[in-house]
ChimeraX commands (.cxc) that place a marker at each C-alpha (Angstrom):
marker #1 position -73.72,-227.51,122.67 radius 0.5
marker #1 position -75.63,-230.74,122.46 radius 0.5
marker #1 position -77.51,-229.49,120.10 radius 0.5
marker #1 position -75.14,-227.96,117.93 radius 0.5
marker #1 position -73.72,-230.88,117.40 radius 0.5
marker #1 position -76.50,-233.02,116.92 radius 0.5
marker #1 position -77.31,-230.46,114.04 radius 0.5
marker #1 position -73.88,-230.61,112.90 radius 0.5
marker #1 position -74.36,-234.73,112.68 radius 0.5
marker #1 position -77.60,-234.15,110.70 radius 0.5
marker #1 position -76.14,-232.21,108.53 radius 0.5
marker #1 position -72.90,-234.51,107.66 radius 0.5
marker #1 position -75.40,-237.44,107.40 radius 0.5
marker #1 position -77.76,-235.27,104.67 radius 0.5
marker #1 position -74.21,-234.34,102.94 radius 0.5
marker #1 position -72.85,-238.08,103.28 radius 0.5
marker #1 position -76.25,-238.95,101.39 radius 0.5
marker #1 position -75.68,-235.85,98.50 radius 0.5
marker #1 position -72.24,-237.49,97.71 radius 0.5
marker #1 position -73.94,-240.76,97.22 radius 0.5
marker #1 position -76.67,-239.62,95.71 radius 0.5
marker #1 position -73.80,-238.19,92.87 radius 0.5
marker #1 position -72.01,-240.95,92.64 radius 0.5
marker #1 position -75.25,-242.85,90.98 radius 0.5
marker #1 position -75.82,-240.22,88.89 radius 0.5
marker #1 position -72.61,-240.81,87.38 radius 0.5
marker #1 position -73.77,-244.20,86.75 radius 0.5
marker #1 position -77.14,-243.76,85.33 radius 0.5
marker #1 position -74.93,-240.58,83.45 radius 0.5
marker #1 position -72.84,-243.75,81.56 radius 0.5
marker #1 position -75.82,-245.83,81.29 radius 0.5
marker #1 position -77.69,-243.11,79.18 radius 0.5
marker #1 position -74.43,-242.23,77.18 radius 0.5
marker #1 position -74.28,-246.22,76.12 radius 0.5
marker #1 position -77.00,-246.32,74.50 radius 0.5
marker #1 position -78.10,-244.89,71.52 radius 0.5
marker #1 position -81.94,-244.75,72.57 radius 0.5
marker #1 position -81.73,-245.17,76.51 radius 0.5
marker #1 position -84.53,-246.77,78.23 radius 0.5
marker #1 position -87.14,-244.04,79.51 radius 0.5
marker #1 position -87.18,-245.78,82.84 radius 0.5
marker #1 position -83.13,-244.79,83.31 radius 0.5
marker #1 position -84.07,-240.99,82.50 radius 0.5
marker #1 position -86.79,-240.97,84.85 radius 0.5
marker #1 position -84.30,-242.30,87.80 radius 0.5
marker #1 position -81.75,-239.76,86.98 radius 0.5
marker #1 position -84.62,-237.01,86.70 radius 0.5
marker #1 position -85.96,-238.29,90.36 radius 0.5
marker #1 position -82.43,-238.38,91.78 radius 0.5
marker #1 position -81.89,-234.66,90.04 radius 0.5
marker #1 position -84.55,-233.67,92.14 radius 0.5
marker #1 position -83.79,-235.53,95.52 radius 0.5
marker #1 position -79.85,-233.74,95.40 radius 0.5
marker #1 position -81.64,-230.23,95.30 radius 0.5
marker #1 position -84.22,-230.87,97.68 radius 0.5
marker #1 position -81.31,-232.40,100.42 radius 0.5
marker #1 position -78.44,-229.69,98.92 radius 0.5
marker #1 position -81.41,-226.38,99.72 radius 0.5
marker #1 position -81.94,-228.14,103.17 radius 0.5
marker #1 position -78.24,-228.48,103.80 radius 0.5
marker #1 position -77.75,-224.64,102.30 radius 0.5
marker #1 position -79.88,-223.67,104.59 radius 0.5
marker #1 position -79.58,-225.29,107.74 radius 0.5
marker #1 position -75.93,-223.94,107.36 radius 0.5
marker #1 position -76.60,-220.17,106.88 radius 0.5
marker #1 position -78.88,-221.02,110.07 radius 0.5
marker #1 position -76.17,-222.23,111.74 radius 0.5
marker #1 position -74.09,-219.22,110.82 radius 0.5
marker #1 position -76.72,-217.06,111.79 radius 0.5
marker #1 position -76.57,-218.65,115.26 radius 0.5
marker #1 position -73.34,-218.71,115.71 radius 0.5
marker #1 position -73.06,-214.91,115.10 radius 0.5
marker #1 position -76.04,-213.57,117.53 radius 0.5
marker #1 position -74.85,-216.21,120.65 radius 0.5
marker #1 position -72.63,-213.75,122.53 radius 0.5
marker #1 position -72.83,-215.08,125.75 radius 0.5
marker #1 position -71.04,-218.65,124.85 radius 0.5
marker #1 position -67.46,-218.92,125.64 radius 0.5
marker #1 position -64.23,-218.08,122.77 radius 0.5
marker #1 position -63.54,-221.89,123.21 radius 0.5
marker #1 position -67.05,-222.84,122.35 radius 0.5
marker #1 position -67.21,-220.32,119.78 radius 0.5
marker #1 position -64.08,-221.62,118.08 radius 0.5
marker #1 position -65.56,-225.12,118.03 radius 0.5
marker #1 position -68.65,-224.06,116.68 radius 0.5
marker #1 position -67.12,-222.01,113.87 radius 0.5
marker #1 position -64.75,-224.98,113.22 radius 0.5
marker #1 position -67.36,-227.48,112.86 radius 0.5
marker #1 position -69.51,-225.21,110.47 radius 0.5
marker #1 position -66.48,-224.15,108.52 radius 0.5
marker #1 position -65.59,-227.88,107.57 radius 0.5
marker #1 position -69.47,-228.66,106.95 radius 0.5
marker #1 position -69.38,-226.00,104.52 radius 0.5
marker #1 position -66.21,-226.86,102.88 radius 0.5
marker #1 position -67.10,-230.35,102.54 radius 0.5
marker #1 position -70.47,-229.32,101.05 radius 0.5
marker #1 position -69.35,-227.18,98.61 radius 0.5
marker #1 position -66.58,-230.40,97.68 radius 0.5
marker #1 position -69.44,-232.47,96.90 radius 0.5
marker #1 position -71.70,-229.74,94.88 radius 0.5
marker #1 position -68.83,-229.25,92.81 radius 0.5
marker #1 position -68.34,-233.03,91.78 radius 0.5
marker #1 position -71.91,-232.78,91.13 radius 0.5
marker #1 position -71.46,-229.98,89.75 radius 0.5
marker #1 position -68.47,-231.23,87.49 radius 0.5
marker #1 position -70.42,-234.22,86.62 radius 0.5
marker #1 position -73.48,-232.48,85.10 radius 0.5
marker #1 position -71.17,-230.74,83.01 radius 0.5
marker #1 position -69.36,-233.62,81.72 radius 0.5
marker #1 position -72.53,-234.99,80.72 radius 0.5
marker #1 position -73.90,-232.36,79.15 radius 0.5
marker #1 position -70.39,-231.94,76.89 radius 0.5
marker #1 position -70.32,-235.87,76.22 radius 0.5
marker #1 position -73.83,-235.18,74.77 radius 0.5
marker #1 position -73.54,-232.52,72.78 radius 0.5
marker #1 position -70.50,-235.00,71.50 radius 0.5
marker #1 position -73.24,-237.78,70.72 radius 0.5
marker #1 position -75.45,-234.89,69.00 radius 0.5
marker #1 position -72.46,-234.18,66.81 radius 0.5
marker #1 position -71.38,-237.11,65.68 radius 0.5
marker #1 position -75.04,-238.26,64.60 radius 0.5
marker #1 position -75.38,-235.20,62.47 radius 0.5
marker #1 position -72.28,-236.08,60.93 radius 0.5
marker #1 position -73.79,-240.00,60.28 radius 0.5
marker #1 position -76.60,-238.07,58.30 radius 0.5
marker #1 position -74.01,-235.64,56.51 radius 0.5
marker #1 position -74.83,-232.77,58.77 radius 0.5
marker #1 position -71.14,-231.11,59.59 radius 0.5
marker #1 position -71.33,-228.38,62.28 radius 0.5
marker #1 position -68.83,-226.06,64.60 radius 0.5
marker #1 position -69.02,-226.38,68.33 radius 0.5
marker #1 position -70.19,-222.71,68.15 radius 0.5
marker #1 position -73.02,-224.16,65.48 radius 0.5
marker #1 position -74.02,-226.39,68.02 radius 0.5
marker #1 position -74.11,-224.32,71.02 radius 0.5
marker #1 position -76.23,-222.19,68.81 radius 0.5
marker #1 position -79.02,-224.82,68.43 radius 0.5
marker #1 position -78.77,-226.04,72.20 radius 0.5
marker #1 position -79.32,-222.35,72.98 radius 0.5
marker #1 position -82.43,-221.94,70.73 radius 0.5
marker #1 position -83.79,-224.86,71.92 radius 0.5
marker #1 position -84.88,-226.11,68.67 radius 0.5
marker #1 position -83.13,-229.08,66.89 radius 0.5
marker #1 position -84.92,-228.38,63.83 radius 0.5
marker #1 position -81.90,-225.66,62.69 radius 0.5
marker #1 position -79.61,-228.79,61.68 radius 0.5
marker #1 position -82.65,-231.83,61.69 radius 0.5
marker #1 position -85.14,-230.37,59.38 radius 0.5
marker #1 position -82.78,-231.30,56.38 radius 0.5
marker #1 position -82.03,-234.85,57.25 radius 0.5
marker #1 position -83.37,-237.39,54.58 radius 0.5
marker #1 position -85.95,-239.60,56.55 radius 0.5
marker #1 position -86.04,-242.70,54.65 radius 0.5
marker #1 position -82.74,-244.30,55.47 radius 0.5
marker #1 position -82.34,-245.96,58.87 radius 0.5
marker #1 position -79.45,-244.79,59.42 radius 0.5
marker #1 position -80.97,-241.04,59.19 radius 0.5
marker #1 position -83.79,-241.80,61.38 radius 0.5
marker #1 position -81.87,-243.81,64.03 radius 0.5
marker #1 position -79.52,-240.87,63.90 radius 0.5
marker #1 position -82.47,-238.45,63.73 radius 0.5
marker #1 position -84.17,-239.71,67.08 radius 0.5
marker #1 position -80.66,-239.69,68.72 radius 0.5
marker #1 position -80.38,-235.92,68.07 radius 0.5
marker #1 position -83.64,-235.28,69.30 radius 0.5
marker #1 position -83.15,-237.48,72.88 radius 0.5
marker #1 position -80.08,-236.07,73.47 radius 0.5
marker #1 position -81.39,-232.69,73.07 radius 0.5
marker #1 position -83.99,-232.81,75.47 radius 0.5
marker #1 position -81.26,-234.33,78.02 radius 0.5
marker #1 position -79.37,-231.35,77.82 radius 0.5
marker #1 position -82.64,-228.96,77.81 radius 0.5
marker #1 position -83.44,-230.70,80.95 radius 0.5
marker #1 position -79.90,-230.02,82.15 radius 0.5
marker #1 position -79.69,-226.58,81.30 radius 0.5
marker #1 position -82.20,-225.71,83.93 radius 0.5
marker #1 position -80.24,-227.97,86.83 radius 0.5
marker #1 position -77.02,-226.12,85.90 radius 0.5
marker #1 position -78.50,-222.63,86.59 radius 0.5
marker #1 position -79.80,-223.44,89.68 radius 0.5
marker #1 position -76.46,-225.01,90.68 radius 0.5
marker #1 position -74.77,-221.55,89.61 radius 0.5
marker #1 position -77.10,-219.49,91.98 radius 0.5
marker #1 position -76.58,-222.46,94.74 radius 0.5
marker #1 position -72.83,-221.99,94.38 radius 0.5
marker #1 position -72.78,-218.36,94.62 radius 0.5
marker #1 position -74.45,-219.10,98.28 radius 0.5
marker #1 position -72.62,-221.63,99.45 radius 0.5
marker #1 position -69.53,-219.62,98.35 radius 0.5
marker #1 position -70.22,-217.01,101.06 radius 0.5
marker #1 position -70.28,-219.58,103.83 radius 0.5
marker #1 position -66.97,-220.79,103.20 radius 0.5
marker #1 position -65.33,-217.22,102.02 radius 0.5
marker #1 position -66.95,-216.12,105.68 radius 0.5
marker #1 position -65.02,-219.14,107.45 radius 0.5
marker #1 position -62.35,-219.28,105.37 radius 0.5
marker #1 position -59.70,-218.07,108.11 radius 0.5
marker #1 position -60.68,-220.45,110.95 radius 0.5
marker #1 position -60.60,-223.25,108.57 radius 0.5
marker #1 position -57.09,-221.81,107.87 radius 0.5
marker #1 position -55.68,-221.57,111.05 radius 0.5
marker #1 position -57.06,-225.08,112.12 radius 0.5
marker #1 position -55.64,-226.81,108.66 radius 0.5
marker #1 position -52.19,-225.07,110.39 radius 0.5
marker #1 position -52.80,-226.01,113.46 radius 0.5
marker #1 position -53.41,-229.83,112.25 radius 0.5
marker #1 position -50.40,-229.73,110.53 radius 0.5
marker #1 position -48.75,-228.30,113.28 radius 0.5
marker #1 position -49.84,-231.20,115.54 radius 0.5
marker #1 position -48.80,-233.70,112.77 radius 0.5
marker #1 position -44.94,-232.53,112.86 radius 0.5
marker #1 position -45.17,-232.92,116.47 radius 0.5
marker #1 position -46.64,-236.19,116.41 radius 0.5
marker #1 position -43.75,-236.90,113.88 radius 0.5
marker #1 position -41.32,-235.90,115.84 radius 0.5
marker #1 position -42.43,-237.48,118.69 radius 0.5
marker #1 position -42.36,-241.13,116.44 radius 0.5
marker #1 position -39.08,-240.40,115.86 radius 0.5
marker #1 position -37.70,-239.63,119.18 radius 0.5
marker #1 position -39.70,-242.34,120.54 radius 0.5
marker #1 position -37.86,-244.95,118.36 radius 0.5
marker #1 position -34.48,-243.33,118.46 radius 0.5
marker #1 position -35.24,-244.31,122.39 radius 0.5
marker #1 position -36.47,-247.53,122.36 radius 0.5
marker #1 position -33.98,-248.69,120.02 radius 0.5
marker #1 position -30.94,-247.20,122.59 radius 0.5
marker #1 position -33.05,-248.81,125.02 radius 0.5
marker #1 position -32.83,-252.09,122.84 radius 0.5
marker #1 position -28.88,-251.60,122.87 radius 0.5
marker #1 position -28.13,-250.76,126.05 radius 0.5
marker #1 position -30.37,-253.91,127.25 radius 0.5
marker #1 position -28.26,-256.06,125.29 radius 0.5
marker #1 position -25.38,-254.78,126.44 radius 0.5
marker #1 position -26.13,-255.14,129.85 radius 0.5
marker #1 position -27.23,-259.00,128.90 radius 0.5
marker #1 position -23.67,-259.32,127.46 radius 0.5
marker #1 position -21.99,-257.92,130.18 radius 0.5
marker #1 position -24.00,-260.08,133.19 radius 0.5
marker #1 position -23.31,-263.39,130.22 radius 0.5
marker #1 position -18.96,-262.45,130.64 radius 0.5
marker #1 position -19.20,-261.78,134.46 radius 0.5
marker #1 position -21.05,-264.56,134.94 radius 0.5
marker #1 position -18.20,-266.44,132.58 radius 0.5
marker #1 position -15.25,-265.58,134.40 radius 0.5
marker #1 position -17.01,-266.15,137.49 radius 0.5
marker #1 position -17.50,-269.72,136.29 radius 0.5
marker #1 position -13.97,-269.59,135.11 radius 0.5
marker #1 position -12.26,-268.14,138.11 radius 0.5
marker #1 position -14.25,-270.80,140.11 radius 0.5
marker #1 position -13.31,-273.76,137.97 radius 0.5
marker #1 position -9.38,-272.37,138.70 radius 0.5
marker #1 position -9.81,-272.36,142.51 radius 0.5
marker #1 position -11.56,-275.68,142.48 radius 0.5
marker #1 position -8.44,-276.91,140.46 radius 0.5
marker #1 position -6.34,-275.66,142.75 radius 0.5
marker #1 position -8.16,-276.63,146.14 radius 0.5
marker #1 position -7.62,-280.01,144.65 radius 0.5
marker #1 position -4.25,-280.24,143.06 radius 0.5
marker #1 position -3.10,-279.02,146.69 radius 0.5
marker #1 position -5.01,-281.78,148.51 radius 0.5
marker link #1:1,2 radius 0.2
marker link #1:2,3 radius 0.2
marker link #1:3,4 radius 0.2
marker link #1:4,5 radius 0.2
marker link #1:5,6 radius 0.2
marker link #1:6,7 radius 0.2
marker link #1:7,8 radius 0.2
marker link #1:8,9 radius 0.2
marker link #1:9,10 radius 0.2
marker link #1:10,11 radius 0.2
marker link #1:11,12 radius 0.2
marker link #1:12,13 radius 0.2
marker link #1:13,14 radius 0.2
marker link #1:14,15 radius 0.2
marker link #1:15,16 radius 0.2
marker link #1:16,17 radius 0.2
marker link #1:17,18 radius 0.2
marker link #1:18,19 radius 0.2
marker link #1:19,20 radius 0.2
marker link #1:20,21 radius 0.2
marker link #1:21,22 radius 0.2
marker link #1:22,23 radius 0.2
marker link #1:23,24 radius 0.2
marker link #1:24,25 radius 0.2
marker link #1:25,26 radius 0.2
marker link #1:26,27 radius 0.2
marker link #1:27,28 radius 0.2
marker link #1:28,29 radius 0.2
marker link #1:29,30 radius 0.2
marker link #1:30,31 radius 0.2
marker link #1:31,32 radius 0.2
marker link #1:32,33 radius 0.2
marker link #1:33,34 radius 0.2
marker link #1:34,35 radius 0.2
marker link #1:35,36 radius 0.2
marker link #1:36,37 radius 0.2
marker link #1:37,38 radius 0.2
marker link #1:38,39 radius 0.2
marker link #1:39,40 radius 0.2
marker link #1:40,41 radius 0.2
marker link #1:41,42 radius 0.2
marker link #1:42,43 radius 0.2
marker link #1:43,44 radius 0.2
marker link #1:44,45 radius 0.2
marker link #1:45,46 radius 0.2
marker link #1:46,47 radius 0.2
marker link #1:47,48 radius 0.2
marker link #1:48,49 radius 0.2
marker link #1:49,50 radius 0.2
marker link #1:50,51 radius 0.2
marker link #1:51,52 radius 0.2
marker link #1:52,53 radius 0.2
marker link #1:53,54 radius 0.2
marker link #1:54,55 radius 0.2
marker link #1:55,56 radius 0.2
marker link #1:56,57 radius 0.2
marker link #1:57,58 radius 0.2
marker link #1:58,59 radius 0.2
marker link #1:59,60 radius 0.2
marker link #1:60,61 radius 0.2
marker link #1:61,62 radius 0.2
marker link #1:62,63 radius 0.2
marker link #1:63,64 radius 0.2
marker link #1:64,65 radius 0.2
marker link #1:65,66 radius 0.2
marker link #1:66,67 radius 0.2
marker link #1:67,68 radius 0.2
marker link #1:68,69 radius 0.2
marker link #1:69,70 radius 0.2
marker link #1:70,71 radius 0.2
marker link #1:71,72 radius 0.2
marker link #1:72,73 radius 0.2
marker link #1:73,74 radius 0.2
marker link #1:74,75 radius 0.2
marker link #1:75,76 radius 0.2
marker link #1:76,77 radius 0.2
marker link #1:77,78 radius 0.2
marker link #1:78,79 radius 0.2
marker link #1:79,80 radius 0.2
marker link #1:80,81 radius 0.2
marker link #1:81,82 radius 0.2
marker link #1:82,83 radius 0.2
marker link #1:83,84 radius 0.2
marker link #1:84,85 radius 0.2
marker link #1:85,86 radius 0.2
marker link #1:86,87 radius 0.2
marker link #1:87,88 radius 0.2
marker link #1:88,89 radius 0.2
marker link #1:89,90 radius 0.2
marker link #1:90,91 radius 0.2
marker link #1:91,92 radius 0.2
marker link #1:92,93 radius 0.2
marker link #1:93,94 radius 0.2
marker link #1:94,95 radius 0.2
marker link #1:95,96 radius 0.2
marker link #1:96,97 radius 0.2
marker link #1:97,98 radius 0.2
marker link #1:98,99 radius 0.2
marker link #1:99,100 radius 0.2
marker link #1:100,101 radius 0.2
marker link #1:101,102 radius 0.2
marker link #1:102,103 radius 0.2
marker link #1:103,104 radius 0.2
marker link #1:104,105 radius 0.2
marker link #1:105,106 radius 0.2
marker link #1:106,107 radius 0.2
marker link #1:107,108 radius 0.2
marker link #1:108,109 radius 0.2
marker link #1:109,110 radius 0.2
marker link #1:110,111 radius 0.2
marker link #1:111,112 radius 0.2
marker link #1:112,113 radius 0.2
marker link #1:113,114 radius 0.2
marker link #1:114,115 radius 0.2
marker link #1:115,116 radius 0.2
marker link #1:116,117 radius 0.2
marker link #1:117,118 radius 0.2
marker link #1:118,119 radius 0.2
marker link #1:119,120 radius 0.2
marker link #1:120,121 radius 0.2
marker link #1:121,122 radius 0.2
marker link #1:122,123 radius 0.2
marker link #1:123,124 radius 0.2
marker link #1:124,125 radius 0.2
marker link #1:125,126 radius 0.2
marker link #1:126,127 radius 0.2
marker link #1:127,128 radius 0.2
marker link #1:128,129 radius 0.2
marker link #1:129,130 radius 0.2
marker link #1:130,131 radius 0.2
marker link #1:131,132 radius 0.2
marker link #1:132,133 radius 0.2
marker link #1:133,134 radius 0.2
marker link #1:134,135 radius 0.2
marker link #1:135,136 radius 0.2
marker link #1:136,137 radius 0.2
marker link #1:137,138 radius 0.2
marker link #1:138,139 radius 0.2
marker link #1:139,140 radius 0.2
marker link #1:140,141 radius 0.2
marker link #1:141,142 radius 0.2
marker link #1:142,143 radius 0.2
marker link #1:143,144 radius 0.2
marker link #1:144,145 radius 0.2
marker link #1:145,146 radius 0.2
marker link #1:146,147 radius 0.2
marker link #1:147,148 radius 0.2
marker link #1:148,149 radius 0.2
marker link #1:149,150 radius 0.2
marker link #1:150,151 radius 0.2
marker link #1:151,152 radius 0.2
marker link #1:152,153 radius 0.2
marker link #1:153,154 radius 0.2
marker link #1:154,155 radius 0.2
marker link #1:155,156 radius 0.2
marker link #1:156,157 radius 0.2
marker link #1:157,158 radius 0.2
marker link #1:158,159 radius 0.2
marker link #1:159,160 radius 0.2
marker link #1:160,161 radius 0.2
marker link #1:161,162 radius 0.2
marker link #1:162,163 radius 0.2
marker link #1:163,164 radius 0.2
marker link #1:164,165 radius 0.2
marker link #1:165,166 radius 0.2
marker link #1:166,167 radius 0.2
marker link #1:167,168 radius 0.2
marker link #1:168,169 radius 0.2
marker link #1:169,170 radius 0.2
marker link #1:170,171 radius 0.2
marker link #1:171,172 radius 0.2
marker link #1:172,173 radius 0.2
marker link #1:173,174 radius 0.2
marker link #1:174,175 radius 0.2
marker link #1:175,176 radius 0.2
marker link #1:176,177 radius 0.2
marker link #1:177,178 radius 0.2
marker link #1:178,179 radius 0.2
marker link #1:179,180 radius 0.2
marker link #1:180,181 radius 0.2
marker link #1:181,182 radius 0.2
marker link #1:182,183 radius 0.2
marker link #1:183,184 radius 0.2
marker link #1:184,185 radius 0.2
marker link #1:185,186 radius 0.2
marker link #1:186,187 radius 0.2
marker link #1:187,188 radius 0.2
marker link #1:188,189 radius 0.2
marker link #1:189,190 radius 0.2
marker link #1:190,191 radius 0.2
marker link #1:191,192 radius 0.2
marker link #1:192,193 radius 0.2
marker link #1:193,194 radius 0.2
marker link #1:194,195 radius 0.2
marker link #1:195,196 radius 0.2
marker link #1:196,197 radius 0.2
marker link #1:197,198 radius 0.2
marker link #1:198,199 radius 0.2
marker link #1:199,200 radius 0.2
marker link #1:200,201 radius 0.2
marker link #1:201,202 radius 0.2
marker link #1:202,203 radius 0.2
marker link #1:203,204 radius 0.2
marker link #1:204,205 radius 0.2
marker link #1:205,206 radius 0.2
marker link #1:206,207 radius 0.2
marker link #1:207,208 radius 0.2
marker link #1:208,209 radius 0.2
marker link #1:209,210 radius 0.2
marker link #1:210,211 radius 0.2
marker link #1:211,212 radius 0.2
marker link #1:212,213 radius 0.2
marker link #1:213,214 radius 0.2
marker link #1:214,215 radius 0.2
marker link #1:215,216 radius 0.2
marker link #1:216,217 radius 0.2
marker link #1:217,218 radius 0.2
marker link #1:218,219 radius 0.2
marker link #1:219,220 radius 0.2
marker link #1:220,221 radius 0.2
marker link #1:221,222 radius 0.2
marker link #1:222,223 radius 0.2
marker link #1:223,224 radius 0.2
marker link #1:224,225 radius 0.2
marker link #1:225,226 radius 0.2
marker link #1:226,227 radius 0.2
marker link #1:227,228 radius 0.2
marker link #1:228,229 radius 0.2
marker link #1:229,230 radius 0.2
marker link #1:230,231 radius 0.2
marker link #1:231,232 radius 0.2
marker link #1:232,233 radius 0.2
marker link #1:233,234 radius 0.2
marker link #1:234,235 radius 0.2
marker link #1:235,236 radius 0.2
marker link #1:236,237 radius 0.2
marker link #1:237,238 radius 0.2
marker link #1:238,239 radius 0.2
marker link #1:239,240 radius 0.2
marker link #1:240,241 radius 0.2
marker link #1:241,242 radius 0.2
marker link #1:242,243 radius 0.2
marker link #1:243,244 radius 0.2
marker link #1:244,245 radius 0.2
marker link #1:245,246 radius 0.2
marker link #1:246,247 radius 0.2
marker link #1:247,248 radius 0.2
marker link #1:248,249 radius 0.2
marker link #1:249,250 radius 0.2
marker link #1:250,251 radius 0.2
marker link #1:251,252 radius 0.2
marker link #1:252,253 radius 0.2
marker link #1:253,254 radius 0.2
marker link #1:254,255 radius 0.2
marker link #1:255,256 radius 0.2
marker link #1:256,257 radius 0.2
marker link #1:257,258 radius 0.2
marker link #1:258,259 radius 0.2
marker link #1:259,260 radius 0.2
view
C-alpha cells in the first residue's frame, strides 16, 4: 500500500503542476490577444508550455491506466484495500480530466477570440466574411482565399495584413493541440466512466457523513446551551438560598438581641 500511495502522491503533484501549467497559458493566451503583432518570444513560451502539459498530461494518462491495470489483476489484497485503492484512482482521474478540460476550454477560447481578431482585420481592409467563410480558410490552411486581394500600400492594409497572417498560424498551431486533446479525452474518459460508481457511492457516503456531522453540531449546541441554562439556574438558586440564609440569620440575630 505504501506504494500505491506514494504513486498516487506523484501523480496529484504532476496534476497540481498541469493546472498551473494552464493557468499561465491563459496568461500568455491574453498577452498574445493584446497585441496586434505579439512578441515572438511570448509565442515561443506558450509553444514550450504547449508541449510541457502533453508531455506531464501522457505521463499522468498513463501512470493511471497503470494503476487501473493494477488494481484489477491484485486479487489477493483485501475488499477494504481494494475500495481505497479504487477510491483514490477514481478521484485522480476525475480531477485530471477537471483540469484537461479547463485546458481544454481554454485552447478553445483562444482559438475563437482569434479567429475574432482575423475577422475584424479583414473587415479594416474591406474584406467582409461569414463565420462559415472563415472556418473555410482556417480549414484550408491558406490565408491567401481572403488576403490575396488586400491593397498593400496603405498601412492600415499591411498592419492588418500581417495580423491575419500571425493569427493564422496561431490557430494552425492550435489545430494540431486540439486533436490530440480530443484523442486524450476519449482515454481519460474511460478511466472515469470505469470508476464512475465508486466515486458515486463515496460522493454519498461524504454527504452522508456531512448530515451527520450536522446533526451532531446541532445537538451538540442545543446541549451546551441547556447546559448554559441549567448552570445559571443552579447559580441563581445557590445566590437566593444563600439570601435567605443571610436573611433568616440577620432575623435570629435580631431577635437573640432584642430578647437580651
Amino acid at each position: 500500500m505504501d506504494d500505491f500511495f506514494a504513486q498516487i502522491e506523484e501523480t496529484r503533484q504532476n496534476i497540481d503542476k498541469i493546472s498551473e501549467s494552464v493557468t499561465e497559458t491563459k496568461r500568455l493566451h491574453s498577452v498574445i490577444l493584446s497585441a496586434p503583432l505579439p512578441e515572438q518570444k511570448t509565442k515561443d513560451e506558450l509553444e514550450n508550455l504547449t508541449l510541457e502539459i502533453k508531455k506531464a498530461a501522457n505521463s499522468v494518462r498513463s501512470r493511471l491506466k497503470s494503476m487501473e491495470q493494477s488494481i484489477e489483476q491484485d486479487s489477493i489484497q483485501s475488499s477494504a484495500d481494494l475500495r481505497i485503492r479504487k477510491s483514490q484512482h477514481s478521484v485522480l482521474a476525475r480531477k485530471f480530466v477537471d483540469v484537461m478540460t479547463k485546458y481544454n476550454e481554454a485552447q478553445v477560447d483562444f482559438r475563437e477570440r482569434s479567429k475574432g481578431r482575423i475577422q475584424r482585420q479583414l473587415e479594416i481592409t474591406g474584406k467582409s466574411t461569414t463565420d462559415d467563410e472563415l472556418e473555410e480558410m482556417l480549414e484550408s490552411g491558406n490565408p491567401s482565399i481572403f488576403t490575396s486581394g488586400i491593397i498593400n500600400d496603405s498601412q492600415i492594409s499591411r498592419q492588418a495584413l500581417s495580423e491575419i497572417e500571425s493569427r493564422h498560424r496561431d490557430i494552425v498551431r492550435l489545430e494540431s493541440s486540439l486533436k490530440e486533446l480530443h484523442d486524450m479525452f476519449l482515454d481519460i474518459a474511460m478511466l472515469v466512466e470505469n470508476q464512475g460508481e465508486v466515486t458515486d457511492n463515496i460522493e454519498i457516503n461524504v454527504m452522508k457523513a456531512v448530515e451527520h456531522v450536522e446533526k451532531a453540531r446541532v445537538e451538540t449546541t442545543k446541549a451546551v446551551k441547556y447546559q448554559s441554562k441549567a448552570r445559571k439556574k443552579m447559580i441563581i438558586i445557590i445566590v437566593v438560598v444563600i439570601i435567605l440564609l443571610a436573611i433568616i440569620a440577620l432575623i435570629i440575630g435580631l431577635s437573640v438581641g432584642l430578647k437580651h
